[in-house]
ROTIRO-9093 format. One record per residue (C-alpha): residue number from 1; residue in three letters; x, y, z. Coordinates in Angstrom, 1 decimal, decimal comma, padded with zeros to 4 digits. Each point is the difference from the previous one (the first is absolute). Layout:
N
{atom NUM ALA {X Y Z}},
...
//
This chain:
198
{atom 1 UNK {033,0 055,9 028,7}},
{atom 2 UNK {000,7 -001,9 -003,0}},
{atom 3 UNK {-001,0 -003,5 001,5}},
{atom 4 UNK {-003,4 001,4 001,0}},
{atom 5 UNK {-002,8 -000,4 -002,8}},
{atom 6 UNK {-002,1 003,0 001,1}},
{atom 7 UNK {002,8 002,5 000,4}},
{atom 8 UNK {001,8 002,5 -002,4}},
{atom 9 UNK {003,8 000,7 000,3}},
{atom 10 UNK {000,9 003,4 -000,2}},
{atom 11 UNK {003,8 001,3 000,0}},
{atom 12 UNK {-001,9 003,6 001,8}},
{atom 13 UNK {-000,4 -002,2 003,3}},
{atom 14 UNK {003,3 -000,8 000,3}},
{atom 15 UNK {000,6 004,3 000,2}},
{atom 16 UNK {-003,0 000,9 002,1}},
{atom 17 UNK {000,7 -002,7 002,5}},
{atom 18 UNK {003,7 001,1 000,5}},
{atom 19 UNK {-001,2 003,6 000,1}},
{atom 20 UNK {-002,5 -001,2 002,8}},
{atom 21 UNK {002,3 -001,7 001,9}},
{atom 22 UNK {002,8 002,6 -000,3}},
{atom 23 UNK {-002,9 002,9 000,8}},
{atom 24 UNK {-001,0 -002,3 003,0}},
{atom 25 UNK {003,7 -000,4 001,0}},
{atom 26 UNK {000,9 004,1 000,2}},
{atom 27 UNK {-003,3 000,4 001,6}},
{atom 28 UNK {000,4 -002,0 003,0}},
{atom 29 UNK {003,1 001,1 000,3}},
{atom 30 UNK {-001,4 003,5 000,4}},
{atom 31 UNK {-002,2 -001,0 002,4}},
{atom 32 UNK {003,0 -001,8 002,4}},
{atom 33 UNK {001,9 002,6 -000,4}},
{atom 34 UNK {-002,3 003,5 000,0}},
{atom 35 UNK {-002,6 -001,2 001,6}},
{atom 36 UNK {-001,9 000,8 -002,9}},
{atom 37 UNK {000,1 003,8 000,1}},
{atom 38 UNK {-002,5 001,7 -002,3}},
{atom 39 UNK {000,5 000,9 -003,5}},
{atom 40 UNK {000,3 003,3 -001,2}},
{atom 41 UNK {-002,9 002,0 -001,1}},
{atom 42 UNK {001,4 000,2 -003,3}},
{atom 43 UNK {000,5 -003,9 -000,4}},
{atom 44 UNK {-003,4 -000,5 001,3}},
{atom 45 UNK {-001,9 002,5 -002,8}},
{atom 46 UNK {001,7 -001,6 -002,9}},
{atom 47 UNK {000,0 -003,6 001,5}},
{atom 48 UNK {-004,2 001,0 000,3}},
{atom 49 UNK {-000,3 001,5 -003,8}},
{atom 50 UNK {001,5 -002,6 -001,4}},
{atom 51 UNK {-002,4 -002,0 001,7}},
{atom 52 UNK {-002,9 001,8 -000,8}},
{atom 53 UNK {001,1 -000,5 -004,0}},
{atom 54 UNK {-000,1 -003,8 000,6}},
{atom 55 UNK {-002,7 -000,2 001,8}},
{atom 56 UNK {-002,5 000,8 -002,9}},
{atom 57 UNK {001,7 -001,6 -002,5}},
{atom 58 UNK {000,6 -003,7 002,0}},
{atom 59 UNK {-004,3 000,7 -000,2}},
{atom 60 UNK {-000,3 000,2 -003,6}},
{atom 61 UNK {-000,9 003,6 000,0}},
{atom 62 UNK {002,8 000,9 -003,2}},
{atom 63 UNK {-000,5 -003,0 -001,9}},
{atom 64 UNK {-003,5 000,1 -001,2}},
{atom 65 UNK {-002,3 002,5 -001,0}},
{atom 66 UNK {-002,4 001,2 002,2}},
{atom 67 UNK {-003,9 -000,1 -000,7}},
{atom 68 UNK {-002,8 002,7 000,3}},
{atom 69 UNK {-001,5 001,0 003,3}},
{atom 70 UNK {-003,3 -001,6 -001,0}},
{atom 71 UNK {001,7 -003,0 -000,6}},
{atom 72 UNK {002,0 -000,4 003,3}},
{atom 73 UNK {-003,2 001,2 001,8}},
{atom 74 UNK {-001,9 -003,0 -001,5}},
{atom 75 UNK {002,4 -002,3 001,4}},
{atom 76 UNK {-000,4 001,0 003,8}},
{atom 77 UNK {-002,8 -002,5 000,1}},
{atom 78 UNK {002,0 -003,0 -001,1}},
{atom 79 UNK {002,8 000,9 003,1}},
{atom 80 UNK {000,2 -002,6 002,9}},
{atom 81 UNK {000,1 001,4 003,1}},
{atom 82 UNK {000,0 -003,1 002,2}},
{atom 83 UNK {003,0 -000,4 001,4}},
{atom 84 UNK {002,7 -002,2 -002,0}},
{atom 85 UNK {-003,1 -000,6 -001,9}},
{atom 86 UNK {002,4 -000,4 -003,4}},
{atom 87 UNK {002,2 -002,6 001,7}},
{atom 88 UNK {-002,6 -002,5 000,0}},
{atom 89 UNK {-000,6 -000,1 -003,5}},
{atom 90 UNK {003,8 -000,6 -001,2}},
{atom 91 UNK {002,9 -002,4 000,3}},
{atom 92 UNK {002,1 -000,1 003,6}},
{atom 93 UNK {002,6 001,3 -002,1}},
{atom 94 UNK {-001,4 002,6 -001,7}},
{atom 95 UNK {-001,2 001,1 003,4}},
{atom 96 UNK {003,1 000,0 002,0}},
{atom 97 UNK {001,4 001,7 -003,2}},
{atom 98 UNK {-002,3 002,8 000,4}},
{atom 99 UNK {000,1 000,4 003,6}},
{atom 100 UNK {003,7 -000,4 000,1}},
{atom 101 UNK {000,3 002,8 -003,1}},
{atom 102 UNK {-002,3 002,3 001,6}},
{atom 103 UNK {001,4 000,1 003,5}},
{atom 104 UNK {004,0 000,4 -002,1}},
{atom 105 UNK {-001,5 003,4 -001,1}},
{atom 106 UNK {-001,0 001,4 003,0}},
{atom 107 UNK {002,4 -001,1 002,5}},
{atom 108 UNK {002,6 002,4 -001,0}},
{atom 109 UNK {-002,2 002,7 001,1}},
{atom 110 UNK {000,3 -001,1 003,6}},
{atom 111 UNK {003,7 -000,4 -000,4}},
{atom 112 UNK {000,6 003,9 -001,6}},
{atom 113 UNK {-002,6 001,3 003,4}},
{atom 114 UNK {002,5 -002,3 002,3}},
{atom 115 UNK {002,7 001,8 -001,8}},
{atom 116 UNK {-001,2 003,8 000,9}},
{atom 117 UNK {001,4 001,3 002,9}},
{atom 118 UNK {-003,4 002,3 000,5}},
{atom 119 UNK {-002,8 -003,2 -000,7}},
{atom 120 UNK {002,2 -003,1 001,4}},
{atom 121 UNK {-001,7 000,3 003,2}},
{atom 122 UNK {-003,6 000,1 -001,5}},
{atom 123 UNK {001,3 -002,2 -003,0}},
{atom 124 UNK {-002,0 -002,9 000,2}},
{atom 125 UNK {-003,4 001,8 000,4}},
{atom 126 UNK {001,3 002,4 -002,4}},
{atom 127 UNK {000,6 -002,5 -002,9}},
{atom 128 UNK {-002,7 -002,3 000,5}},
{atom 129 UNK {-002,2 003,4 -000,2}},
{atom 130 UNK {001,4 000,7 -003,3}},
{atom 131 UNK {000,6 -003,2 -001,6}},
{atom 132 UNK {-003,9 -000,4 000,3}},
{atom 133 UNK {-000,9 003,5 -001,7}},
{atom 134 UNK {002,9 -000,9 -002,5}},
{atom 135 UNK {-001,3 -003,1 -000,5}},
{atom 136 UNK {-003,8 001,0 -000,5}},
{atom 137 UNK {001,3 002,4 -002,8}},
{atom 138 UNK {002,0 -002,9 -001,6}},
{atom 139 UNK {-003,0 -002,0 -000,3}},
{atom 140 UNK {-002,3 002,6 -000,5}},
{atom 141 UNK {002,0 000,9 -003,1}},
{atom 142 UNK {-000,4 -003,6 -001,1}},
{atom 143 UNK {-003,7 001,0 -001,1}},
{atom 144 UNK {001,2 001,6 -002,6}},
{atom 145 UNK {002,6 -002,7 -001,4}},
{atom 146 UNK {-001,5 -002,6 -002,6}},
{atom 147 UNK {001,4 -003,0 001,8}},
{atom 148 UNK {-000,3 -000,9 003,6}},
{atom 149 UNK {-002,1 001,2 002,6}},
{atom 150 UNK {000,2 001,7 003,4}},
{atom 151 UNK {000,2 -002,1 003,5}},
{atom 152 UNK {-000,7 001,8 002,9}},
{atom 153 UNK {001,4 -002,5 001,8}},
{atom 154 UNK {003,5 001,0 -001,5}},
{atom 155 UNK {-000,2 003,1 002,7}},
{atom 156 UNK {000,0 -002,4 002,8}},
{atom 157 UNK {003,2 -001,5 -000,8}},
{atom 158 UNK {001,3 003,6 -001,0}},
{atom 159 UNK {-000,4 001,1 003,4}},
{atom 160 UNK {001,2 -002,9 001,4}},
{atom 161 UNK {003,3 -000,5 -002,3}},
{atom 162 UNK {001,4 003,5 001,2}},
{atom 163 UNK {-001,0 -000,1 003,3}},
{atom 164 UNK {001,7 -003,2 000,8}},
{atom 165 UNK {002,8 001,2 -001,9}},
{atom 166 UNK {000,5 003,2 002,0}},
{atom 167 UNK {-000,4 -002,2 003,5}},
{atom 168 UNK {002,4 -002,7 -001,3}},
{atom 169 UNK {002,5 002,8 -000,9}},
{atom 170 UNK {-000,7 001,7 003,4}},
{atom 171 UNK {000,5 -003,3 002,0}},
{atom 172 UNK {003,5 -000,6 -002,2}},
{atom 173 UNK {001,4 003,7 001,3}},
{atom 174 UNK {-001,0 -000,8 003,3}},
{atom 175 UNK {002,0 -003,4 000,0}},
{atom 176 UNK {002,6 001,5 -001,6}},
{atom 177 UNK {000,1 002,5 002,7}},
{atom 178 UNK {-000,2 -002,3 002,9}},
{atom 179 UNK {002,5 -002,1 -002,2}},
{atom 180 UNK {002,6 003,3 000,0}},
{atom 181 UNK {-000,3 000,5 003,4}},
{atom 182 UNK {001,1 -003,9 001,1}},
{atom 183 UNK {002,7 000,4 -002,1}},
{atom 184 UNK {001,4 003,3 001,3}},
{atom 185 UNK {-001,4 -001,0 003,7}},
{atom 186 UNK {004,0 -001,0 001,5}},
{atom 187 UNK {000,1 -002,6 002,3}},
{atom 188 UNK {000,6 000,5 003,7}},
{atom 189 UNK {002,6 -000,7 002,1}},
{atom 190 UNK {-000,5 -002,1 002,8}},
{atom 191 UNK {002,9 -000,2 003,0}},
{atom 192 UNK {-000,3 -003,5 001,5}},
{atom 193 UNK {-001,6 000,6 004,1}},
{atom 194 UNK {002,8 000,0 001,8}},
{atom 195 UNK {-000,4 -002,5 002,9}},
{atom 196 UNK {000,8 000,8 003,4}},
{atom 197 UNK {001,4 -002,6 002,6}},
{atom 198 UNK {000,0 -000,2 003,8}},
//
């Protein structure tokens, strides 16, 4: 990163990355060697508080001070509600940033439905259901916040974030699966035909 003009070098990277990769790592081997089973209830709860803490505050919501109701109702008027209507009116960067920022929150969700034994088989409708209310209330609460503005089209990729998430995840257990049975499947025996003369 130090060669490139438009980058920052950060000694944090260096720990994130290796915790990604080594999170990555125990995970698959979970899912090879489990067949991903699902977490307990327990895990999933504080997994989803702790979630639910972050959520608001990746949005801003404990780092300004909010304003009056009058003053986020006069705002409604200025929202967008054309789809990726703010993306047209920024950088490629800045976009992708966004997009790429917003669907990081929300995928989780999809991941922590996957995870519950009682909503993995409805988790994709399940999480795409709830990242969009979540989602609304996120940028609903960005009315009353001094800087920014809502984008409704921030609940499409929501939606979309967690429920590809869940399917991915379901699609992994079921190759792992299918990969677990191959490798216990033991090969059979064959006895050569025994051929017969006259």
């Amino acid at each position: 990163q130090a060669f490139i003009a438009s980058s920052l070098v950060q000694g944090v990277s260096v720990l994130t990355r290796a915790a990604g990769m080594t999170i990555g790592y125990r995970l698959y081997r979970n899912f090879t060697r489990s067949g991903a089973r699902p977490a307990p209830g327990w895990a999933v709860l504080l997994a989803g508080g702790v979630w639910l803490v972050l959520l608001p505050w990746l949005n801003g919501w404990f780092s300004h001070v909010w304003m009056s109701w009058e003053q986020a109702m006069s705002r409604i008027d200025e929202v967008r509600f054309l789809p990726f209507y703010y993306h047209y009116f920024t950088s490629e960067t800045q976009a992708l940033t966004s997009l790429l920022s917003v669907a990081g929150m929300y995928a989780p969700l999809g991941a922590l439905f996957w995870m519950s034994e009682r909503t993995r088989p409805r988790s994709v409708a399940l999480s795409a259901l709830s990242a969009v209310v979540l989602c609304g209330a996120m940028e609903s609460g960005r009315l009353f916040l001094p800087v920014g503005h809502p984008d409704p089209s921030n609940l499409f990729i929501a939606g979309f974030a967690a429920a590809a998430t869940a399917r991915l995840l379901e699609l992994a257990r079921r190759w792992s699966v299918q990969h677990l049975i191959l490798g216990h499947a033991e090969p059979q025996e064959t006895t050569p035909a025994l051929s017969s003369s006259t």
